[in-house]
C-alpha positions as CSV (number, residue, x, y, z in Angstrom):
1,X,15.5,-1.7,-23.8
2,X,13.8,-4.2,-21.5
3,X,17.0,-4.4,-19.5
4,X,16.7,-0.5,-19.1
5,X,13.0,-0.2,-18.3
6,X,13.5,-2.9,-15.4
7,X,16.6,-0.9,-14.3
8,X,14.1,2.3,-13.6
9,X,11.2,0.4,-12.1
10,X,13.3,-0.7,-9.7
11,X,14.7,2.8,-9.1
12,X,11.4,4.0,-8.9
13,X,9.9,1.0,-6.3
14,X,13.7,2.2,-4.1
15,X,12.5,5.6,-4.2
16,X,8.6,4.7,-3.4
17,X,10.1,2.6,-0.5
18,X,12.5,5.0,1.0
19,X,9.9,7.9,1.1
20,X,7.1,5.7,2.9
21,X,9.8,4.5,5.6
22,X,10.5,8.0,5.9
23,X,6.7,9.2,6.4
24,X,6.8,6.1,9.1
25,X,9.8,6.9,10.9
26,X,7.9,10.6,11.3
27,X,5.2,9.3,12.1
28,X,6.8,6.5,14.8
29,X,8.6,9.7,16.0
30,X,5.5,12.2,16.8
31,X,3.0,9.4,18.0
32,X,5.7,6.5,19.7
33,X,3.5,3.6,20.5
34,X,0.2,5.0,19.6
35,X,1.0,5.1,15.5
36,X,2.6,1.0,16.2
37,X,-0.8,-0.4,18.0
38,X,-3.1,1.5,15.4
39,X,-0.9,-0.1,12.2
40,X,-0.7,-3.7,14.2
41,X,-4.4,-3.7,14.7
42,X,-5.2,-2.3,11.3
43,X,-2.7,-5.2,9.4
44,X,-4.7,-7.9,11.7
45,X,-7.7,-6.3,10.7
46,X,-7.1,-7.2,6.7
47,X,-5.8,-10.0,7.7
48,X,-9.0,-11.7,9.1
49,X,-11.3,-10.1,6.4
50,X,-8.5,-11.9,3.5
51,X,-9.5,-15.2,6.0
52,X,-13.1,-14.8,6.4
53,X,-13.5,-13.8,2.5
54,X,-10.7,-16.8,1.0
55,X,-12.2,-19.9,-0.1
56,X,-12.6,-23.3,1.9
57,X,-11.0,-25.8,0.5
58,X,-7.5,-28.3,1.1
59,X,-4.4,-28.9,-0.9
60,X,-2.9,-32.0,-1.6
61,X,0.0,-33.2,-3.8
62,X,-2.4,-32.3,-7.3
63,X,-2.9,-28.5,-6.0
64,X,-5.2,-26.4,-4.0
65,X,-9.2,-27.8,-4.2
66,X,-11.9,-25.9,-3.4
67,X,-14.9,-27.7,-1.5
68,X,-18.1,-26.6,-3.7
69,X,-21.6,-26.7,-1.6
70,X,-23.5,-29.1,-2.8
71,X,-26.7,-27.8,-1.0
72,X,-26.3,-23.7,-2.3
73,X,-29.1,-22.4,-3.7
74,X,-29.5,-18.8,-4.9
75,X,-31.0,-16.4,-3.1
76,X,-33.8,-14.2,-4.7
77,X,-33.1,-10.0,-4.2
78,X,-35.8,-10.1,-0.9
79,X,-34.4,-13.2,0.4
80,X,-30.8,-11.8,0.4
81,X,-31.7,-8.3,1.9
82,X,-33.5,-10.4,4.8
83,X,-30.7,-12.1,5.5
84,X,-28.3,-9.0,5.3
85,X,-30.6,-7.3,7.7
86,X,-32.6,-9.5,10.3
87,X,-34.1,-6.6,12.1
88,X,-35.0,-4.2,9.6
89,X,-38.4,-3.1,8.6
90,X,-38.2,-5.5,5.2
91,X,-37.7,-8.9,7.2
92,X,-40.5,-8.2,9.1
93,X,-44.0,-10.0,8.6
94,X,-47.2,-8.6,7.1
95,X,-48.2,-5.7,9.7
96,X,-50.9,-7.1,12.9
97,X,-54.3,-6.7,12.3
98,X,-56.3,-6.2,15.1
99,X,-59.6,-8.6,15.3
100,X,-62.1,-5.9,14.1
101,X,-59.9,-5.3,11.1
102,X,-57.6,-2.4,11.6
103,X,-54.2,-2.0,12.1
């Protein structure tokens, strides 16, 4: 039984990757060039978001080590939303006052 049901995933992942090549080729076909510099800047694209999100650390003969912080401190809800957005009307200062009191 396990024999068989590794038999038809394996048809089924043939069958999944002959029908995408087949929607590619299509596409290759209609668009030429266009549909390859879209799908090469997209893959780089996940690419550098998979580097910018992955962790810092080095590997050495024990495994892979990730570098902990030692000066992270948590950032309160107000706090985080000022640093998410610099310019927006909740990082700004209390609102001038004008010397006779109004705004």
């Amino acid at each position: 039984m396990k024999n068989a049901k590794s038999v038809i995933a394996f048809i089924v992942l043939v069958m999944l990757w002959m029908s995408i090549a087949s929607v590619e080729y299509d596409l290759v076909m209609r668009f030429g060039i266009l549909f390859n510099v879209f799908v090469s800047v997209f893959a780089l694209f996940v690419l550098l978001v998979a580097l910018f999100r992955a962790p810092e650390g080095y590997e050495d003969e024990n495994g892979f080590h990730i570098v902990a912080l030692a000066d992270v401190v948590p950032l309160s809800p107000s706090q985080y939303i000022r640093r998410l957005a610099p310019f927006s009307l909740c990082a700004r200062s209390s609102p001038r006052r004008f010397s006779n009191g109004s705004m």
